[in-house]
Structure formats: structure tokens, C-alpha cells
TORNUMAR-383113 format. One record per residue (C-alpha): residue number from 0; x, y, z. Coordinates in Angstrom, 1 decimal. Example, Ala and Ser with C-alpha at 12.3 -4.5 7.8 and 13.67 -1.06 7.14 Angstrom:
REM residues 2
tornu->0; c1->12.3; c2->-4.5; c3->7.8
tornu->1; c1->13.7; c2->-1.1; c3->7.1
//
This chain:
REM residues 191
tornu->0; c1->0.0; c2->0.0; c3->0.0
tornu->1; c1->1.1; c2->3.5; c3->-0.8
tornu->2; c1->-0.2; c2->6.6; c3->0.5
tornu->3; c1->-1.1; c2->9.6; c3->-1.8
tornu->4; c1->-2.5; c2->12.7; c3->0.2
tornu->5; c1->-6.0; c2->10.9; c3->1.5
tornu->6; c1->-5.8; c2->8.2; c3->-0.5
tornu->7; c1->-4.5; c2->4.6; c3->0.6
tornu->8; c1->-3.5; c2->3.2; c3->-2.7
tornu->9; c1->-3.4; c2->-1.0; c3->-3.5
tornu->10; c1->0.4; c2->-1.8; c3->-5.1
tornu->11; c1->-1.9; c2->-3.9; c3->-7.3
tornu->12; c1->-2.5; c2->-0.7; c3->-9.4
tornu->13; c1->1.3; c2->0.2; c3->-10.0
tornu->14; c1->2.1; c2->-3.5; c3->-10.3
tornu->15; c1->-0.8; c2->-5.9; c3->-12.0
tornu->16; c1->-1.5; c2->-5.2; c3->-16.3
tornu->17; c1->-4.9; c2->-4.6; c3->-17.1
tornu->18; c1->-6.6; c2->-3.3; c3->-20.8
tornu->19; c1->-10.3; c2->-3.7; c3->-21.6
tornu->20; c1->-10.6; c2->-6.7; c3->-24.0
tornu->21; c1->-14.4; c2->-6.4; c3->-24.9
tornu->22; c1->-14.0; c2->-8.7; c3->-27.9
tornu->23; c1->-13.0; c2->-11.3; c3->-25.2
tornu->24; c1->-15.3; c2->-10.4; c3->-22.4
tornu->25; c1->-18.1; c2->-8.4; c3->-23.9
tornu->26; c1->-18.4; c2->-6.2; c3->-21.4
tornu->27; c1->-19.5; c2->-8.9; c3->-19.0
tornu->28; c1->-18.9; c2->-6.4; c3->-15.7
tornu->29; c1->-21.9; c2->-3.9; c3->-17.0
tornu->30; c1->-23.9; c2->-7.9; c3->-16.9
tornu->31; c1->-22.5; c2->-9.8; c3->-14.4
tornu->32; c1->-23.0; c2->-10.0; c3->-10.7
tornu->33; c1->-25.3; c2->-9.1; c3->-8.1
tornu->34; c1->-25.7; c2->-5.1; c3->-8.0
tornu->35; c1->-25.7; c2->-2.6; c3->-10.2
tornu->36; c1->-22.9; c2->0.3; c3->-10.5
tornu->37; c1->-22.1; c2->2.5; c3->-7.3
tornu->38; c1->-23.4; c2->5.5; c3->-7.9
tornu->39; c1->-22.3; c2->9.2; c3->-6.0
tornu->40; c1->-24.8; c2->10.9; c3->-4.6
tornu->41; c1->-24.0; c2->13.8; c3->-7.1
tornu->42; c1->-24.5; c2->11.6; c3->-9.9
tornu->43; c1->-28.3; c2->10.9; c3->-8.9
tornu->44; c1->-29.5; c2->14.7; c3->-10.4
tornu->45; c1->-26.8; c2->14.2; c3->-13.2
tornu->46; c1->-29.1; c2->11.0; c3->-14.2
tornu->47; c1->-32.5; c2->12.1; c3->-13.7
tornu->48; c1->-31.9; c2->15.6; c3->-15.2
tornu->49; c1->-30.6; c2->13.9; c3->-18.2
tornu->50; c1->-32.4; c2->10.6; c3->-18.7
tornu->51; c1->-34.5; c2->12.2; c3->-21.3
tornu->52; c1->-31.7; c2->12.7; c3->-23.8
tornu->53; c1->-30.2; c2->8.9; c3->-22.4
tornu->54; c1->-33.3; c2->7.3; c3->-22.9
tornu->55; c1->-32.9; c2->7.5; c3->-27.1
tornu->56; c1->-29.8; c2->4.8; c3->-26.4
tornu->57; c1->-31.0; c2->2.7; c3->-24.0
tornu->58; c1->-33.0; c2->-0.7; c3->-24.5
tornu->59; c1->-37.1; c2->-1.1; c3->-24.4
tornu->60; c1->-36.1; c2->-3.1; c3->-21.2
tornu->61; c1->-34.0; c2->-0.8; c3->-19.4
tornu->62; c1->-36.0; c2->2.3; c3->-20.3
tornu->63; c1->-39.2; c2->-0.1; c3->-18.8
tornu->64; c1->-37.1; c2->-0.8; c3->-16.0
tornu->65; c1->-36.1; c2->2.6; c3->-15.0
tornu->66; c1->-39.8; c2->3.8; c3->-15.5
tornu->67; c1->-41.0; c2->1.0; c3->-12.7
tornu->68; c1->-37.8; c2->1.2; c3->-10.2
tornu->69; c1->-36.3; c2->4.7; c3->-10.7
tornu->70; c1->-33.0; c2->6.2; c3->-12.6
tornu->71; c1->-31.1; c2->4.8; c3->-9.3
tornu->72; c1->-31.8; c2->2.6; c3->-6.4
tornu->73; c1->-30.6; c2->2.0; c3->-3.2
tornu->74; c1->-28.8; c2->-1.3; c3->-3.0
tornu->75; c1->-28.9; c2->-3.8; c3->0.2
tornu->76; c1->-25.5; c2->-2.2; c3->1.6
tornu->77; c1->-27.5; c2->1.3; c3->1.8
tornu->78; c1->-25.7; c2->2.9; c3->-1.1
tornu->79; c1->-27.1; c2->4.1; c3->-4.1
tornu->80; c1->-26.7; c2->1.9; c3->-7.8
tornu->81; c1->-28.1; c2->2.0; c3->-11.1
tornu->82; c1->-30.9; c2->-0.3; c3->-11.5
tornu->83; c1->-30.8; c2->-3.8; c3->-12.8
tornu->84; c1->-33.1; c2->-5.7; c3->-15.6
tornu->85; c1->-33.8; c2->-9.3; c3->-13.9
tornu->86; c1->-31.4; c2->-8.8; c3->-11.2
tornu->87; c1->-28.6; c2->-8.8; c3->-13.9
tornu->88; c1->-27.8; c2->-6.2; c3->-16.7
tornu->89; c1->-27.4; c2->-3.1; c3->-15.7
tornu->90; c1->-30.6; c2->-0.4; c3->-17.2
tornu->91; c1->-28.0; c2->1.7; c3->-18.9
tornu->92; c1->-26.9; c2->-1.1; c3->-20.9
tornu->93; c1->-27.4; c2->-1.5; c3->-24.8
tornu->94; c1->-25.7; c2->-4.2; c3->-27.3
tornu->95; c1->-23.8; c2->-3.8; c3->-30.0
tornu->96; c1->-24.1; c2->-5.8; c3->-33.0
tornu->97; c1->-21.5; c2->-8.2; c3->-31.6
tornu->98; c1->-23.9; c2->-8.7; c3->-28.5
tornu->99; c1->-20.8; c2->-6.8; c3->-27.0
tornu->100; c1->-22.8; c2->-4.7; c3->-23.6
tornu->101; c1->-22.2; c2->-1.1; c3->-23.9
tornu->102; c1->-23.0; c2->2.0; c3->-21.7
tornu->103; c1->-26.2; c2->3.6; c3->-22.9
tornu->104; c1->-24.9; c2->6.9; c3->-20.6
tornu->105; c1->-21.6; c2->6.7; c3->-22.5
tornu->106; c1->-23.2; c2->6.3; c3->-25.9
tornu->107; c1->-25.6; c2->9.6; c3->-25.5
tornu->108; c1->-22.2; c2->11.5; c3->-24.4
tornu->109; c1->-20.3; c2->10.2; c3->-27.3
tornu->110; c1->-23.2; c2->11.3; c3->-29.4
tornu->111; c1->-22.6; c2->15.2; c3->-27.8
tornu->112; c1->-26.0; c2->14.6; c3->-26.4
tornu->113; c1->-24.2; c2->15.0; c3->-22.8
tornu->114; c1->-21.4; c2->16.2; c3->-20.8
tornu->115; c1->-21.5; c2->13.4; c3->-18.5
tornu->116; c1->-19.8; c2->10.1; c3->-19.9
tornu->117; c1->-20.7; c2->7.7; c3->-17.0
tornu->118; c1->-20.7; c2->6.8; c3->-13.9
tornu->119; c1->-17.4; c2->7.5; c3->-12.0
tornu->120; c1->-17.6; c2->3.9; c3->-10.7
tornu->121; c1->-17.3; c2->2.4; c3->-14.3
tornu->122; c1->-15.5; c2->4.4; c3->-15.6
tornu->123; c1->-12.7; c2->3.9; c3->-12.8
tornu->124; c1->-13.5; c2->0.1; c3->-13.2
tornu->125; c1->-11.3; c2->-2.1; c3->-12.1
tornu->126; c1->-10.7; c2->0.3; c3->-9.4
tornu->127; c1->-13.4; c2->0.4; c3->-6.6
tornu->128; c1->-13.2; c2->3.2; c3->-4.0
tornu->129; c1->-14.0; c2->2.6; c3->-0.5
tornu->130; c1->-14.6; c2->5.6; c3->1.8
tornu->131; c1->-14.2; c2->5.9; c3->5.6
tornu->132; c1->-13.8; c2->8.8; c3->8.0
tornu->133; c1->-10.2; c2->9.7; c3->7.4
tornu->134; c1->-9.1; c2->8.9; c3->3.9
tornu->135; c1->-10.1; c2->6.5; c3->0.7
tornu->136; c1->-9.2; c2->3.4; c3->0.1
tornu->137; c1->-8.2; c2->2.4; c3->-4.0
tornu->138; c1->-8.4; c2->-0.7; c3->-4.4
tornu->139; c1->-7.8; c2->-3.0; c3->-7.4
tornu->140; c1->-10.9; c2->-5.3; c3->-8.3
tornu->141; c1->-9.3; c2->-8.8; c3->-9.5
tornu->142; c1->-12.6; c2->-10.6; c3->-11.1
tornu->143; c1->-12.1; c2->-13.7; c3->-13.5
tornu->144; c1->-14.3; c2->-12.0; c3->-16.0
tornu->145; c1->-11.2; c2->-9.4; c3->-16.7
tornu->146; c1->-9.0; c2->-12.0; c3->-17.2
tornu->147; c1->-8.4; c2->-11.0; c3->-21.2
tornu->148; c1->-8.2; c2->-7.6; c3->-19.9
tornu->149; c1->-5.2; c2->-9.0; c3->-17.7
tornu->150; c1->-3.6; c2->-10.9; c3->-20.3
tornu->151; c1->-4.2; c2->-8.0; c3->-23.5
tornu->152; c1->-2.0; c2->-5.4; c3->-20.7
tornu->153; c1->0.7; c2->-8.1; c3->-20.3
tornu->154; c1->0.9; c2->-8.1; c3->-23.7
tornu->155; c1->0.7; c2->-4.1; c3->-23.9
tornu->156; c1->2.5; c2->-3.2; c3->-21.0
tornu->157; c1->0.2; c2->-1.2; c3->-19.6
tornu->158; c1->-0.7; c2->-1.2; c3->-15.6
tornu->159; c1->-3.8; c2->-0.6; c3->-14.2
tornu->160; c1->-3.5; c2->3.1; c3->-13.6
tornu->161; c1->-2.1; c2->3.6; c3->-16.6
tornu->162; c1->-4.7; c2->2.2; c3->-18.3
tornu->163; c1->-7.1; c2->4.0; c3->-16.4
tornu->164; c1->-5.6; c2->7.4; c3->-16.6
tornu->165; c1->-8.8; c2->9.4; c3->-18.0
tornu->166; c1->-10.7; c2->8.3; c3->-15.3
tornu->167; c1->-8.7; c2->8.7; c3->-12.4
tornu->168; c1->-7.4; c2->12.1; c3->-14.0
tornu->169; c1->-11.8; c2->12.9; c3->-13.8
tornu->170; c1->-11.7; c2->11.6; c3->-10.2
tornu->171; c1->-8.9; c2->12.8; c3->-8.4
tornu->172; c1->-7.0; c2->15.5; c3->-10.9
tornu->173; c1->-3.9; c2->15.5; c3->-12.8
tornu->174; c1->-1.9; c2->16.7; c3->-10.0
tornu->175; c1->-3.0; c2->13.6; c3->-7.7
tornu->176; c1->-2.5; c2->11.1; c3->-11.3
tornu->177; c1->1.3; c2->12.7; c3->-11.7
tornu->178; c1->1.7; c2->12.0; c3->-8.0
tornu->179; c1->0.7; c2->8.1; c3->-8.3
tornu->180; c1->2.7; c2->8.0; c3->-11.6
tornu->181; c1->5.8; c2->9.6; c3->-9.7
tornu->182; c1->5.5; c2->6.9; c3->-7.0
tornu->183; c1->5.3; c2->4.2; c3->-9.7
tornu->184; c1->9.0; c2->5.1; c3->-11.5
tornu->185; c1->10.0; c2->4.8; c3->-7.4
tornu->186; c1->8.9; c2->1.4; c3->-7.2
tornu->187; c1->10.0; c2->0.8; c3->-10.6
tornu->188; c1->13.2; c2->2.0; c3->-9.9
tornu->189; c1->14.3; c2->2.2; c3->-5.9
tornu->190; c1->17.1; c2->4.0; c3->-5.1
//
């Protein structure tokens, strides 16, 4: 574990290889599983304000889904998540023609129908965040479904942070991503 301001960081993100493979996986984490995506509790009037211009890319079912439980939902731990169709896809998701599961959010943003992309949560994924009183934990995920995603960063080079760089620039700040990168060429290269 490293620490980064108030952030207790997993080594796991400096040290393990990890780059989306969705031809391998197909976006099985939007799918799989037992909740849906943590949500902040900023992001719950990001969602409802605009789920009019998100509802154009999402599914018959998850548009049907969000009308009978709600844009977000509290999950058994007390937290809020995006809804789920059946107790398993997540409502924002839509398929590609290669029955690859995409973000509905993501898709109206990419379409410059929105200036939110998605939920921080996925879009940090693998990284899950864990608050407590005095700092954050960031932790690396490790879930079989990523193993392609595993294997295609081996084969890249790329770590987890590096990978996810965008996101955890949106989260934290460049400042904060050149301090984790800074303490990556120290473990790379102790003195």
C-alpha cells in the first residue's frame, strides 16, 4: 500500500496489467454480478436531469425498467446503484451488434447529447473506491471475468493506472495522477 494525500493506494494498481478486451469479455462487468454500478450521490440529479436525452440509447427493457424502479436505487448495503433488468444487466446497458454490452450513458455522451460520460464507478473500473472517515481506500478489483483484460496489458505493458488514466485524472486531478505515476517510476526504480 502506498499513500497519496488521503488516499491509501493497493500496489496492485502500479504493479498488475490490465486493458479492456471487450471482444473477449463483452463487457460482462456492466452484466454480471449481483448489484448494479455504485453511484455518487452527485450523480443521482446528473441521471435524472438527463435521462431524457439517455433514454434515445438505452433498451425497451431498461427504459421499462427505470420507469417502474427509478434512474437509481438503493442497493442492500445502503448505497445508491443503477438499476438492474432481472437482477442482472445493468438499465443503462445496450448491445452492440456483436452482443458486445455497452453503456447507454456513454453512448448519448459520445453522441454530444451530454457532458456526463458515465458513472465514476465504471469508468474507474477495475478500481473500486471505498470511503471511511479519514481517507479512501483504491483498491484494485481482480474478477475472472477481466482475465483477457489481464492478459491484452501483459501483452501491452500497460498497468492498471495507466490504463485507467482518464478516469482517475476525472476523479482525483492531474496533479494527484502525476503523484501516483511519480510513485510508480520509485517502485520501478528504488534508489
Amino acid at each position: 500500500m502506498i499513500q497519496i494525500d488521503d488516499k491509501i493506494i493497493s500496489q496492485d494498481l502500479l504493479e498488475e496489467h490490465f486493458l479492456c478486451d471487450l471482444k473477449a469479455c463483452k463487457g460482462a462487468c456492466c452484466v454480471e454480478g449481483e448489484y448494479g454500478a455504485p453511484l455518487e450521490d452527485e450523480e443521482l440529479s446528473i441521471l435524472e436531469k438527463n435521462l431524457p436525452k439517455i433514454k434515445p440509447f438505452l433498451s425497451e427493457e431498461g427504459i421499462e425498467t427505470i420507469a417502474r424502479k427509478g434512474s437509481f436505487v438503493k442497493g442492500e448495503d445502503g448505497e445508491w446503484e443503477t438499476p438492474l433488468i432481472r437482477g442482472r444487466d445493468c438499465a443503462y446497458v445496450v448491445y452492440d451488434k456483436y452482443k458486445i454490452a455497452k453503456c447507454g450513458i456513454e453512448a448519448a455522451y459520445n453522441a454530444g447529447k451530454i457532458d456526463f460520460k458515465k458513472p465514476i464507478s465504471c469508468h474507474l473500473y477495475p478500481i473500486r473506491l471505498t470511503r471511511y472517515n479519514s481517507f479512501t481506500a483504491v483498491n484494485y478489483h481482480q474478477w475472472h471475468i477481466c482475465s483477457p483484460a489481464c492478459d491484452l496489458g501483459k501483452t501491452q505493458k500497460l498497468k492498471v493506472f495507466e490504463f485507467l488514466k482518464e478516469a482517475i485524472i476525472r476523479k482525483f486531478g492531474a496533479q494527484w495522477y502525476a503523484k501516483l505515476e511519480a510513485a510508480s517510476k520509485v517502485k520501478q526504480n528504488p534508489s
